[in-house]
Each structure stands twice: as structure tokens, then as C-alpha cells.
C-alpha positions in Angstrom: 0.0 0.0 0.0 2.9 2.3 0.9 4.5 1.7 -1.8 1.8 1.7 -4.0 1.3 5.4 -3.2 4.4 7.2 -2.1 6.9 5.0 -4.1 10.1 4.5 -2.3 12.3 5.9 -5.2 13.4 9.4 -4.4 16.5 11.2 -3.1 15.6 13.8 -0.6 12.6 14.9 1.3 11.7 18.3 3.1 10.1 17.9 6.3 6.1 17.7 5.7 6.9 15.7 3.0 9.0 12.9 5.5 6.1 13.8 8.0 3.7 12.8 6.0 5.6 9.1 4.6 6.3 8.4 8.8 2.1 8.5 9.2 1.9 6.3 6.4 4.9 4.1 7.7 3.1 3.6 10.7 -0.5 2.6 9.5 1.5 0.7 6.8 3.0 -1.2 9.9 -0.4 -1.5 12.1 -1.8 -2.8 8.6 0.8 -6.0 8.4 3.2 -4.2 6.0 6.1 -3.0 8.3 9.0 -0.9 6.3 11.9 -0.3 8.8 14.5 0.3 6.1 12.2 3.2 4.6 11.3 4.8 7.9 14.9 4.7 8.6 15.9 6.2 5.3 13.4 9.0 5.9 14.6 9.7 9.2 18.1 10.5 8.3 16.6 13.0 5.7 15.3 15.2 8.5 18.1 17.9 9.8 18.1 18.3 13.2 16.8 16.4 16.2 14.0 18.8 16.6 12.2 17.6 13.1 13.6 13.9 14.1 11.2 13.8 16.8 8.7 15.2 14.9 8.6 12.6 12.1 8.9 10.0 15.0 5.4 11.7 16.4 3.8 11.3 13.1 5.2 7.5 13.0 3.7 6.8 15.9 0.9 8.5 15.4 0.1 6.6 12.0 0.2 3.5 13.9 -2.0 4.9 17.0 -4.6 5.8 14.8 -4.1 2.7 12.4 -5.0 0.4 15.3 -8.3 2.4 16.3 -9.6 1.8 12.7 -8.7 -1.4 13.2 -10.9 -2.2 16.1 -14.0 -0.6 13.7 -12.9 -2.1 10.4 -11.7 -5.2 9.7 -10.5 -4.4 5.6 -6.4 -3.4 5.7 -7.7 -1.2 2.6 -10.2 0.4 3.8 -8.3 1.7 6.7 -5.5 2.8 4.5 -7.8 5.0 2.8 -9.1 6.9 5.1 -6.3 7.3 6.9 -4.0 7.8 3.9 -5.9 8.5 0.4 -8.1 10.7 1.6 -7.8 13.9 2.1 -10.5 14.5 4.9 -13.4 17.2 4.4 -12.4 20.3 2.7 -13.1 23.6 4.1 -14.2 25.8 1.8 -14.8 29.8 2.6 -17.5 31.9 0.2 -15.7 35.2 0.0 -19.1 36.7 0.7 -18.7 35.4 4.7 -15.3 36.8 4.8 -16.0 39.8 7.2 -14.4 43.2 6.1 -12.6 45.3 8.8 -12.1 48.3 9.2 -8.4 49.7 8.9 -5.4 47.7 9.0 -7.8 44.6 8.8 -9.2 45.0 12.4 -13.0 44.8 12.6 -15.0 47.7 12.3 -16.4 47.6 15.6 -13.1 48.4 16.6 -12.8 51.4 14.7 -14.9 53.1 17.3 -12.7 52.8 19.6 -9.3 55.2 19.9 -7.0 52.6 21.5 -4.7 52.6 18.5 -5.2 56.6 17.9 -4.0 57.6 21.4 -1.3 60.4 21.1 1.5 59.5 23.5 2.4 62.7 25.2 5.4 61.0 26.7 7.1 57.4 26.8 5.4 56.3 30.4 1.7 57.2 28.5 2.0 53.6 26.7 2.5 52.4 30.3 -0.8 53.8 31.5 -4.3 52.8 31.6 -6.7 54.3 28.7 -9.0 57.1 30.3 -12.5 54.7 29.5 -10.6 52.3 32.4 -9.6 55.3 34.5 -13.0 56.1 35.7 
């Protein structure tokens, strides 16, 4: 299955792309097809320990979630899919929702307010509390 979609023939790997073959790795090895040599090759692709761990996490957590599917389904396949193949549910955003702010992106509602118009008459004003929490 790995195989089948990653294909093991490739030279280097940036990090969400190793990330993403370590998950696989680890259903792969929940689903009765263990790859040790490739995990291990992807591993020494990563730079530093820091992104090391990281594609350890998604390793493990390829084979965590590989072997909750497996209590519900029973076909390798079928697991491998939905873990693997596909891509979840897409979020899609109708520019219409998007709300438009008011300046510098801020909503409008904040525009009202004059916490970002607030002359400083000296350096200790930024240290002080705006009149409205004064009172």
C-alpha cells in the first residue's frame, strides 16, 4: 500500500513531506506491511533532532490511529484509505462570509474605539491605563 502510493524511489525529502511518509509508515505497519528500512531512510533525511522527533510523532501516530480503525474495520484497505488516500473534508470559505474590517484589517467595531489613535504625550503614556478604564 505504501509503496503503492508514495513509491520509495526518491532522493531527498523536506520535512512535511517525511512527515507525512512516517504517518503512512506507521498505518503501513499496524496494517501488516512494516518498512523499517524506509522509515529509517526517511529519518536520516530530517536535519536536526527537533524535526527527528517530529517525524517520530507522526510515526507513531500513523500506527495509534491505524489500530483504532482497526478495532472498527476489519479491511487493511479500507483503513488505508481513510487514513491515507483521503484527504479529509475540505473547508471551503464563500468570499461573501469573509467579514471586512475596518483599517489595518481589524474589525469595524473596533474602529470606534481610539486605542490605537492615542497620542503619547510622553514614553510612560503607553504604560498607563486608557482614560474609559480610569473612571
Amino acid at each position: 500500500m505504501y509503496e503503492r502510493s508514495y513509491g520509495t524511489d526518491w532522493e531527498t525529502l523536506e520535512k512535511p513531506a517525511a512527515t507525512e511518509r512516517a504517518f503512512a509508515l506507521g498505518v503501513a505497519a499496524v496494517l501488516g506491511e512494516p518498512r523499517p528500512d524506509e522509515y529509517e531512510r526517511i529519518l536520516e533525511t530530517v536535519a536536526n533532532s527537533y524535526d527527528r522527533s517530529i517525524v517520530e510523532l507522526a510515526y507513531q501516530e500513523g500506527k495509534r490511529k491505524a489500530s483504532g480503525q482497526r478495532d472498527e474495520i476489519d479491511d487493511d484497505e479500507t483503513v488505508w484509505e481513510s487514513l491515507v488516500e483521503d484527504d479529509g473534508p475540505k473547508t471551503t470559505v464563500d468570499e461573501d462570509d469573509v467579514p471586512t474590517g475596518g483599517r489595518d484589517g481589524l474589525p469595524s467595531v473596533l474602529d470606534d474605539l481610539d486605542l490605537l489613535d492615542r497620542p503619547l504625550d510622553d514614553e510612560l503614556e503607553r504604560e498607563r491605563l486608557p482614560e474609559f478604564l480610569r473612571k
